[in-house]
N, C-alpha and C positions, 0 to 999 in steps of 0.2 A: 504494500500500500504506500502509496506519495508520503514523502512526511512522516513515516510513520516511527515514532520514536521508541512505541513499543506494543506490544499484542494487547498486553491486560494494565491497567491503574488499580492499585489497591489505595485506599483511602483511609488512614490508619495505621501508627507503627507502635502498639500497645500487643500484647499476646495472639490477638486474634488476628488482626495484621498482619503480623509476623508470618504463623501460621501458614495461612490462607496464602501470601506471598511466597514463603514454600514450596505449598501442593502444587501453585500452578508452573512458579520453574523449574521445578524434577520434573515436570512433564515438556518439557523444552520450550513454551509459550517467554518470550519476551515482558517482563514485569518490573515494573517501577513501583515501590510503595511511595507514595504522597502523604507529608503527614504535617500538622503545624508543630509536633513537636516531636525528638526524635527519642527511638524506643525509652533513653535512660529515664522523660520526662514524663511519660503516661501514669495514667493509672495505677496500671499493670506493674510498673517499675514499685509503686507500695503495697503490693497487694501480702496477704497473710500467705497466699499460694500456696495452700494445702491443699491437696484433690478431697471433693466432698460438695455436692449440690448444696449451696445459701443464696438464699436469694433469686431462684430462680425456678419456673414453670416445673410443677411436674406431671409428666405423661411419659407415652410410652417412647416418640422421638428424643426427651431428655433424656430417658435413661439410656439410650442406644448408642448417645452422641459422649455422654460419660464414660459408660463404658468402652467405648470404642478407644479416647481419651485416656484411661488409665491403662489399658492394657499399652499404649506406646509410652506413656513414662513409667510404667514400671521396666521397661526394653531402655529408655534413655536415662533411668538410675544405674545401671550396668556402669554407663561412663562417668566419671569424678568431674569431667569437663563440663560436664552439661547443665550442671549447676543442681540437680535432682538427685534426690535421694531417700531412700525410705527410710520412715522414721517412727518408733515409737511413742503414744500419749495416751491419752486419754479425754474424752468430749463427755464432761462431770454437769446434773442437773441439782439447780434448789428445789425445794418444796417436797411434798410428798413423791415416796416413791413409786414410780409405775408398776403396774401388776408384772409380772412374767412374761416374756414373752421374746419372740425374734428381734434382733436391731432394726432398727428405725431404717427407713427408705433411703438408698446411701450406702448405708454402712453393710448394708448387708449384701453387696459387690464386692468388700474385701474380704480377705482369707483371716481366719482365727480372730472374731470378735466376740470379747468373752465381756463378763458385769467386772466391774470393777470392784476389788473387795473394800468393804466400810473403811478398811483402814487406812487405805489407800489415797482416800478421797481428802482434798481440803478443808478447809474450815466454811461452813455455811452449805456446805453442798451432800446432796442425801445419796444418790445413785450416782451411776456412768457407764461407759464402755470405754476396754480399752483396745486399743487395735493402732496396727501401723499401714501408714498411706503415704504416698508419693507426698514429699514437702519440695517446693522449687524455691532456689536463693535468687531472686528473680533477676537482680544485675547482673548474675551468670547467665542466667538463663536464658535472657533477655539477649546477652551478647554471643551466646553458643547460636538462638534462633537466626539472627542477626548474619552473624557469622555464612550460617550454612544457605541460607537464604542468598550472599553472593555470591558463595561459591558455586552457587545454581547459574549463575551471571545475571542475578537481579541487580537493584540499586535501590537504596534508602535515602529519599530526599526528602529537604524539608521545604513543605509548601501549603501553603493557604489555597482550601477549594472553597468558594463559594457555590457550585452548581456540579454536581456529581456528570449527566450528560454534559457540559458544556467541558467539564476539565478530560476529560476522555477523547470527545475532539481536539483541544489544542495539542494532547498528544499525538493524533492518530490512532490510540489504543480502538480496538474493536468492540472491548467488555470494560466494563468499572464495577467494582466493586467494594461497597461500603460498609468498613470494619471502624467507624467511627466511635462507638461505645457512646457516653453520655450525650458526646455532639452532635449525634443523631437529631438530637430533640430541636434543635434552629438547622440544622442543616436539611433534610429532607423536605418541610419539618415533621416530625414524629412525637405530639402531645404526649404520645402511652409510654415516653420515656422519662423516667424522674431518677435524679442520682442520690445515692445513700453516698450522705460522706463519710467517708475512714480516715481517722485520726489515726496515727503507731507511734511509739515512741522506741530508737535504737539505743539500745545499753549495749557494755560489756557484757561479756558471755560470763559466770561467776561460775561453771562447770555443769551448767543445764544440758539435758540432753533430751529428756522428752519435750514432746509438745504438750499442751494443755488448752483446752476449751469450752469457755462458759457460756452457752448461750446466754443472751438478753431472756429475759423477763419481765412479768408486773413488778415485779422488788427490787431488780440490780438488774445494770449496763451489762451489756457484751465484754468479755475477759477472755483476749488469749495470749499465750508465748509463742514464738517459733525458734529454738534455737538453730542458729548457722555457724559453727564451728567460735568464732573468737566473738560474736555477737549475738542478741536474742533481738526480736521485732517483739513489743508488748504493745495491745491492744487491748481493748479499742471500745471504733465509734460506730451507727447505723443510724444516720439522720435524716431521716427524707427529706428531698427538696433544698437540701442545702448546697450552697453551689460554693460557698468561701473553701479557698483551697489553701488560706494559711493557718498555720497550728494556732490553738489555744490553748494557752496555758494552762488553765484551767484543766480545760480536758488532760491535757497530761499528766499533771497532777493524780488526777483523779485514777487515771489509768496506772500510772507508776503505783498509788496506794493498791487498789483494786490486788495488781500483778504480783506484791509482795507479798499480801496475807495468802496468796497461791503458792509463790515461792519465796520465804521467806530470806533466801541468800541473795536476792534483788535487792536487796534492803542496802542502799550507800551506793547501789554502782555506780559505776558513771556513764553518764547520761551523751550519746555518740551524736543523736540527732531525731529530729521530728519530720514527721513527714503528714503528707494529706493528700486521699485520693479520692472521685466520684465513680462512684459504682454503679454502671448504668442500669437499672433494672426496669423493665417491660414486662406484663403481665403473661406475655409469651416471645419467646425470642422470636427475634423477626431473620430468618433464614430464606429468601424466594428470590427469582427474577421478576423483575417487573414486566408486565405485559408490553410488549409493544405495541406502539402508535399505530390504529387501524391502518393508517395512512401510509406508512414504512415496508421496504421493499424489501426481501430477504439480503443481510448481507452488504448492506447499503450504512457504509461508514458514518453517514450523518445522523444514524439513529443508535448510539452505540449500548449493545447492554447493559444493562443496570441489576446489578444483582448486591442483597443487600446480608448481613451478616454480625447482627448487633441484639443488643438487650439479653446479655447472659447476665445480668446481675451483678454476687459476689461470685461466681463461679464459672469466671472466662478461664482460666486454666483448667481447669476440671472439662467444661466443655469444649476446649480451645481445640483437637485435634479432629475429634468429631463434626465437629462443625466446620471446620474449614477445610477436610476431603469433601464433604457435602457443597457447600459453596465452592470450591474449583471444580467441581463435577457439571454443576451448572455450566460454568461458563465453556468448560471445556465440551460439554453437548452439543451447544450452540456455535460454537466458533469450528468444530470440528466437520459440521454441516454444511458450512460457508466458506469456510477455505477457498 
Protein backbone atom coordinates (compact mmCIF):
# COMPACT_ATOMS: atom_id res chain seq x y z
CA UNK A 1 0.00 0.00 0.00
CA UNK A 2 1.22 3.85 -0.91
CA UNK A 3 2.55 5.26 2.21
CA UNK A 4 2.06 2.73 4.14
CA UNK A 5 4.11 3.00 7.33
CA UNK A 6 2.75 -0.14 8.74
CA UNK A 7 -0.09 -3.11 8.52
CA UNK A 8 -1.65 -2.67 12.08
CA UNK A 9 -1.66 0.66 14.88
CA UNK A 10 -2.15 -0.50 18.37
CA UNK A 11 -3.23 2.26 20.58
CA UNK A 12 -1.97 1.62 23.86
CA UNK A 13 1.41 0.74 25.60
CA UNK A 14 0.09 -0.54 29.09
CA UNK A 15 -0.06 -4.73 29.31
CA UNK A 16 -2.75 -5.15 26.99
CA UNK A 17 -0.97 -3.02 24.22
CA UNK A 18 1.87 -4.73 24.71
CA UNK A 19 0.29 -7.99 24.29
CA UNK A 20 -1.96 -7.41 21.40
CA UNK A 21 1.24 -5.68 19.71
CA UNK A 22 2.80 -9.15 20.08
CA UNK A 23 0.23 -11.56 18.63
CA UNK A 24 0.17 -9.55 15.74
CA UNK A 25 4.05 -9.20 14.94
CA UNK A 26 4.93 -13.00 15.43
CA UNK A 27 2.60 -13.34 12.91
CA UNK A 28 4.72 -11.10 10.52
CA UNK A 29 1.97 -8.09 10.11
CA UNK A 30 3.88 -4.71 10.28
CA UNK A 31 2.93 -2.86 13.88
CA UNK A 32 3.42 0.38 15.46
CA UNK A 33 2.06 0.75 19.19
CA UNK A 34 0.97 4.54 19.59
CA UNK A 35 0.69 5.57 22.89
CA UNK A 36 0.68 9.14 24.97
CA UNK A 37 2.71 7.40 27.29
CA UNK A 38 5.30 4.84 27.14
CA UNK A 39 4.89 1.27 28.65
CA UNK A 40 7.10 2.41 32.12
CA UNK A 41 4.18 5.23 32.41
CA UNK A 42 0.64 3.33 32.39
CA UNK A 43 -1.21 1.97 34.49
CA UNK A 44 -0.10 -1.29 34.02
CA UNK A 45 3.46 -0.04 35.06
CA UNK A 46 1.50 0.20 39.05
CA UNK A 47 -0.50 -2.54 38.93
CA UNK A 48 -0.43 -5.39 42.09
CA UNK A 49 -0.14 -7.99 38.96
CA UNK A 50 -1.16 -10.97 40.52
CA UNK A 51 -3.11 -13.27 38.14
CA UNK A 52 -6.72 -13.47 39.61
CA UNK A 53 -10.10 -11.84 38.12
CA UNK A 54 -10.93 -8.15 40.23
CA UNK A 55 -12.75 -6.17 38.91
CA UNK A 56 -13.98 -7.45 36.06
CA UNK A 57 -17.07 -9.25 34.09
CA UNK A 58 -17.66 -12.80 34.96
CA UNK A 59 -18.81 -15.23 32.22
CA UNK A 60 -17.88 -17.92 30.47
CA UNK A 61 -15.48 -15.69 27.78
CA UNK A 62 -13.67 -14.39 31.05
CA UNK A 63 -12.96 -17.26 32.35
CA UNK A 64 -11.43 -18.75 28.86
CA UNK A 65 -9.52 -15.47 28.37
CA UNK A 66 -7.95 -16.04 32.11
CA UNK A 67 -7.33 -19.15 31.66
CA UNK A 68 -5.83 -19.04 28.55
CA UNK A 69 -3.75 -16.18 30.40
CA UNK A 70 -2.34 -18.01 33.08
CA UNK A 71 -1.46 -21.05 31.40
CA UNK A 72 1.25 -18.63 29.25
CA UNK A 73 2.62 -17.11 32.49
CA UNK A 74 2.87 -19.96 34.29
CA UNK A 75 5.38 -21.14 30.76
CA UNK A 76 6.83 -17.39 31.05
CA UNK A 77 7.72 -17.95 35.15
CA UNK A 78 10.06 -20.72 33.75
CA UNK A 79 12.32 -17.51 32.69
CA UNK A 80 13.84 -15.07 35.62
CA UNK A 81 13.99 -12.56 32.66
CA UNK A 82 10.46 -12.18 32.28
CA UNK A 83 9.95 -10.53 35.32
CA UNK A 84 7.00 -13.52 36.42
CA UNK A 85 7.06 -15.69 38.85
CA UNK A 86 5.00 -17.84 41.09
CA UNK A 87 4.46 -17.10 44.37
CA UNK A 88 3.03 -18.04 47.43
CA UNK A 89 0.07 -16.14 49.85
CA UNK A 90 -2.70 -16.07 50.92
CA UNK A 91 -6.39 -13.82 49.99
CA UNK A 92 -7.58 -13.62 54.03
CA UNK A 93 -11.50 -12.44 54.72
CA UNK A 94 -13.04 -10.30 57.84
CA UNK A 95 -16.33 -11.00 59.26
CA UNK A 96 -18.00 -14.37 59.65
CA UNK A 97 -16.62 -17.39 58.27
CA UNK A 98 -18.20 -18.91 55.13
CA UNK A 99 -19.62 -22.29 55.25
CA UNK A 100 -17.41 -25.08 53.59
CA UNK A 101 -17.07 -25.27 50.46
CA UNK A 102 -14.85 -25.04 46.90
CA UNK A 103 -12.63 -21.70 46.32
CA UNK A 104 -14.30 -18.91 45.11
CA UNK A 105 -14.52 -18.32 41.09
CA UNK A 106 -10.78 -17.77 40.24
CA UNK A 107 -9.06 -19.59 42.44
CA UNK A 108 -10.28 -22.45 41.60
CA UNK A 109 -8.10 -22.56 38.12
CA UNK A 110 -5.10 -22.82 40.27
CA UNK A 111 -3.48 -26.05 41.57
CA UNK A 112 -3.54 -26.91 45.50
CA UNK A 113 -5.94 -24.28 47.05
CA UNK A 114 -6.25 -25.32 50.50
CA UNK A 115 -8.28 -22.97 53.86
CA UNK A 116 -5.84 -21.27 55.59
CA UNK A 117 -5.29 -22.54 59.11
CA UNK A 118 -6.79 -19.94 62.05
CA UNK A 119 -3.22 -19.55 62.98
CA UNK A 120 -2.06 -18.42 60.07
CA UNK A 121 -4.32 -15.77 59.58
CA UNK A 122 -3.70 -11.88 60.78
CA UNK A 123 -5.17 -9.94 63.15
CA UNK A 124 -8.85 -8.90 62.24
CA UNK A 125 -9.28 -11.47 59.61
CA UNK A 126 -11.60 -14.86 60.32
CA UNK A 127 -10.96 -17.28 57.10
CA UNK A 128 -8.76 -17.53 53.66
CA UNK A 129 -7.15 -19.44 51.12
CA UNK A 130 -3.95 -20.15 50.55
CA UNK A 131 -2.44 -20.88 47.01
CA UNK A 132 0.25 -19.67 44.73
CA UNK A 133 -0.34 -17.77 41.31
CA UNK A 134 1.62 -16.09 38.79
CA UNK A 135 2.89 -12.57 40.41
CA UNK A 136 4.53 -10.09 37.49
CA UNK A 137 7.24 -7.31 38.68
CA UNK A 138 5.76 -5.32 36.19
CA UNK A 139 8.88 -2.82 35.07
CA UNK A 140 10.29 -6.22 34.09
CA UNK A 141 7.73 -7.31 32.71
CA UNK A 142 6.68 -4.58 31.12
CA UNK A 143 10.38 -4.30 29.58
CA UNK A 144 10.66 -8.27 28.62
CA UNK A 145 6.82 -7.46 26.61
CA UNK A 146 8.47 -4.41 25.29
CA UNK A 147 11.52 -6.14 24.44
CA UNK A 148 10.01 -9.06 22.58
CA UNK A 149 7.52 -7.01 20.84
CA UNK A 150 10.61 -5.46 18.70
CA UNK A 151 12.20 -8.10 18.26
CA UNK A 152 9.01 -9.17 16.40
CA UNK A 153 10.25 -5.73 14.29
CA UNK A 154 7.55 -3.77 15.93
CA UNK A 155 8.07 -0.12 17.21
CA UNK A 156 6.91 1.64 20.55
CA UNK A 157 6.06 5.23 19.87
CA UNK A 158 4.84 7.89 21.80
CA UNK A 159 1.93 9.76 20.32
CA UNK A 160 -1.30 11.52 20.86
CA UNK A 161 -4.45 9.97 18.98
CA UNK A 162 -7.34 11.90 18.90
CA UNK A 163 -9.48 9.66 16.28
CA UNK A 164 -8.71 5.83 16.34
CA UNK A 165 -9.81 5.68 12.13
CA UNK A 166 -8.26 8.87 11.28
CA UNK A 167 -4.70 7.89 13.19
CA UNK A 168 -4.65 4.50 11.05
CA UNK A 169 -5.00 6.53 7.86
CA UNK A 170 -2.10 8.91 8.46
CA UNK A 171 -0.37 5.77 8.97
CA UNK A 172 -1.48 3.76 6.17
CA UNK A 173 -2.07 0.89 8.74
CA UNK A 174 -5.09 -1.30 7.35
CA UNK A 175 -6.41 -2.30 11.06
CA UNK A 176 -6.35 -0.19 14.45
CA UNK A 177 -6.79 -1.34 17.37
CA UNK A 178 -7.75 0.09 20.77
CA UNK A 179 -5.89 -1.11 23.99
CA UNK A 180 -6.43 2.38 25.59
CA UNK A 181 -7.75 1.03 29.04
CA UNK A 182 -9.25 4.03 31.12
CA UNK A 183 -8.96 6.42 27.85
CA UNK A 184 -11.32 4.78 26.23
CA UNK A 185 -13.92 6.69 28.12
CA UNK A 186 -13.12 10.44 25.94
CA UNK A 187 -11.46 8.70 23.26
CA UNK A 188 -14.20 6.43 21.46
CA UNK A 189 -16.12 7.91 23.70
CA UNK A 190 -17.20 4.87 25.92
CA UNK A 191 -19.43 6.36 29.17
CA UNK A 192 -19.48 2.35 30.58
CA UNK A 193 -15.89 3.19 31.26
CA UNK A 194 -15.17 4.41 34.95
CA UNK A 195 -11.58 4.11 36.53
CA UNK A 196 -10.90 2.74 40.03
CA UNK A 197 -7.95 4.41 41.25
CA UNK A 198 -4.93 2.58 42.86
CA UNK A 199 -2.81 4.09 45.27
CA UNK A 200 0.69 1.48 46.38
CA UNK A 201 3.17 2.55 48.28
CA UNK A 202 7.10 0.81 47.49
CA UNK A 203 9.18 -0.09 50.73
CA UNK A 204 12.18 -2.07 51.29
CA UNK A 205 11.63 -5.61 51.15
CA UNK A 206 12.27 -6.49 55.21
CA UNK A 207 12.43 -10.58 54.02
CA UNK A 208 8.79 -10.88 52.89
CA UNK A 209 8.10 -13.57 50.62
CA UNK A 210 4.50 -14.39 50.47
CA UNK A 211 1.81 -12.35 49.19
CA UNK A 212 -1.13 -11.31 51.19
CA UNK A 213 -4.75 -10.17 50.25
CA UNK A 214 -7.46 -8.39 51.90
CA UNK A 215 -10.40 -7.69 50.17
CA UNK A 216 -12.33 -4.31 50.72
CA UNK A 217 -15.38 -4.56 52.70
CA UNK A 218 -18.21 -2.75 54.72
CA UNK A 219 -15.40 -2.35 57.69
CA UNK A 220 -11.92 -1.96 56.16
CA UNK A 221 -10.13 -0.75 52.76
CA UNK A 222 -8.43 -3.12 50.28
CA UNK A 223 -4.95 -4.48 51.94
CA UNK A 224 -2.22 -6.11 50.00
CA UNK A 225 1.64 -6.94 49.68
CA UNK A 226 3.53 -8.07 46.63
CA UNK A 227 6.94 -8.83 47.51
CA UNK A 228 9.79 -8.56 44.50
CA UNK A 229 12.94 -9.61 45.61
CA UNK A 230 14.63 -6.36 47.44
CA UNK A 231 11.17 -4.52 47.42
CA UNK A 232 7.32 -5.07 48.52
CA UNK A 233 4.24 -2.99 46.43
CA UNK A 234 1.80 -2.26 49.71
CA UNK A 235 -1.60 -1.48 48.91
CA UNK A 236 -4.14 -0.19 48.42
CA UNK A 237 -6.97 1.94 47.00
CA UNK A 238 -10.42 1.02 44.62
CA UNK A 239 -12.07 4.42 44.10
CA UNK A 240 -14.57 4.85 41.46
CA UNK A 241 -14.43 7.61 39.26
CA UNK A 242 -11.49 9.06 40.54
CA UNK A 243 -9.28 10.31 37.85
CA UNK A 244 -6.38 12.31 40.33
CA UNK A 245 -3.29 10.29 39.42
CA UNK A 246 -1.03 12.00 42.20
CA UNK A 247 -0.55 10.17 45.75
CA UNK A 248 -2.03 11.14 48.93
CA UNK A 249 -0.75 11.01 51.64
CA UNK A 250 -3.13 10.34 53.54
CA UNK A 251 -3.98 7.36 51.63
CA UNK A 252 -0.47 6.12 52.22
CA UNK A 253 -0.41 6.47 55.42
CA UNK A 254 -3.39 4.72 55.81
CA UNK A 255 -2.06 1.94 53.69
CA UNK A 256 1.40 1.63 55.38
CA UNK A 257 -0.60 1.23 58.87
CA UNK A 258 -3.28 -1.18 57.25
CA UNK A 259 0.10 -3.37 55.80
CA UNK A 260 1.90 -3.43 59.05
CA UNK A 261 -0.79 -4.82 61.45
CA UNK A 262 -0.49 -7.77 58.35
CA UNK A 263 3.04 -7.80 58.43
CA UNK A 264 4.36 -6.42 61.40
CA UNK A 265 8.39 -6.26 60.02
CA UNK A 266 6.87 -3.23 57.77
CA UNK A 267 6.88 -1.51 60.66
CA UNK A 268 10.03 1.55 60.07
CA UNK A 269 10.88 0.51 56.54
CA UNK A 270 11.68 2.64 54.26
CA UNK A 271 9.45 4.20 52.22
CA UNK A 272 11.06 3.77 48.11
CA UNK A 273 8.09 5.56 46.47
CA UNK A 274 4.30 6.19 45.78
CA UNK A 275 2.63 5.40 42.80
CA UNK A 276 -1.13 5.97 41.36
CA UNK A 277 -2.86 4.13 38.69
CA UNK A 278 -6.61 4.18 36.88
CA UNK A 279 -8.19 0.82 36.51
CA UNK A 280 -10.28 0.97 33.68
CA UNK A 281 -13.35 -1.13 34.58
CA UNK A 282 -16.52 -1.70 32.16
CA UNK A 283 -19.39 -3.67 33.07
CA UNK A 284 -18.19 -6.03 30.21
CA UNK A 285 -14.88 -5.98 28.53
CA UNK A 286 -15.26 -4.58 25.32
CA UNK A 287 -13.36 -7.02 22.90
CA UNK A 288 -15.15 -6.77 18.91
CA UNK A 289 -14.53 -5.11 15.48
CA UNK A 290 -16.50 -2.59 14.72
CA UNK A 291 -18.93 -2.95 11.86
CA UNK A 292 -18.00 -1.30 8.84
CA UNK A 293 -19.57 1.65 7.17
CA UNK A 294 -22.59 0.33 4.87
CA UNK A 295 -20.90 2.52 2.45
CA UNK A 296 -17.06 0.85 2.53
CA UNK A 297 -15.69 -1.38 -0.11
CA UNK A 298 -13.85 -4.47 0.88
CA UNK A 299 -10.29 -3.62 1.45
CA UNK A 300 -10.55 -0.09 0.73
CA UNK A 301 -7.69 1.62 2.92
CA UNK A 302 -9.83 4.69 3.73
CA UNK A 303 -12.02 2.65 5.81
CA UNK A 304 -9.44 1.13 8.18
CA UNK A 305 -10.51 -1.56 10.86
CA UNK A 306 -11.33 -0.70 14.13
CA UNK A 307 -11.03 -3.30 16.52
CA UNK A 308 -11.31 -2.57 20.05
CA UNK A 309 -9.60 -4.39 23.23
CA UNK A 310 -10.25 -2.41 26.78
CA UNK A 311 -12.26 -2.44 30.13
CA UNK A 312 -10.51 -5.45 31.95
CA UNK A 313 -10.63 -3.70 35.18
CA UNK A 314 -8.07 -4.77 37.87
CA UNK A 315 -7.32 -7.72 35.98
CA UNK A 316 -5.46 -6.68 32.53
CA UNK A 317 -2.77 -9.03 33.36
CA UNK A 318 -4.70 -11.93 34.20
CA UNK A 319 -6.73 -11.26 31.04
CA UNK A 320 -3.86 -9.79 29.12
CA UNK A 321 -2.94 -12.94 26.90
CA UNK A 322 -6.34 -14.13 26.25
CA UNK A 323 -7.54 -11.31 25.14
CA UNK A 324 -5.09 -10.11 22.99
CA UNK A 325 -4.63 -13.68 20.75
CA UNK A 326 -8.56 -12.97 20.47
CA UNK A 327 -8.03 -9.23 19.37
CA UNK A 328 -5.13 -10.20 16.76
CA UNK A 329 -7.24 -12.82 15.48
CA UNK A 330 -9.79 -10.21 14.53
CA UNK A 331 -7.62 -8.31 12.72
CA UNK A 332 -5.64 -10.99 11.32
CA UNK A 333 -9.26 -12.59 9.71
CA UNK A 334 -9.90 -9.60 8.09
CA UNK A 335 -6.77 -8.38 6.68
CA UNK A 336 -5.92 -11.81 5.65
CA UNK A 337 -9.19 -11.76 3.24
CA UNK A 338 -7.99 -8.51 1.76
CA UNK A 339 -4.47 -8.83 1.17
Amino acid sequence: MPNSDCDVLVVGAGVSGLTTGICLAETGLRTVIGAAAPPGETTSSVAGAIWGPHLVEESARATRWRRETLSVLRELAAGPATGVRIVAGMEASRGAPPPPGPPPDGLNDLDAVTPCPPDRLPPGFTSGWCYAAPLAHMPTYLGYLQARFENAGGRVEVAVVGSLPDAARERGARAVVNCTGAGARTLVPDRAVTPFRGQVVVTANPGISEFFIGPADATADLVYLFPHGDTVVLGGTEVADDWNTEPVPALADRILRDCTVVEPRLRGVPVLGHRVGLRPFRPQIRLEAEPAPEDALPGDPRQPLVVHNYGHGGAGVTMSWGCAREAAALVTEVLSGTA
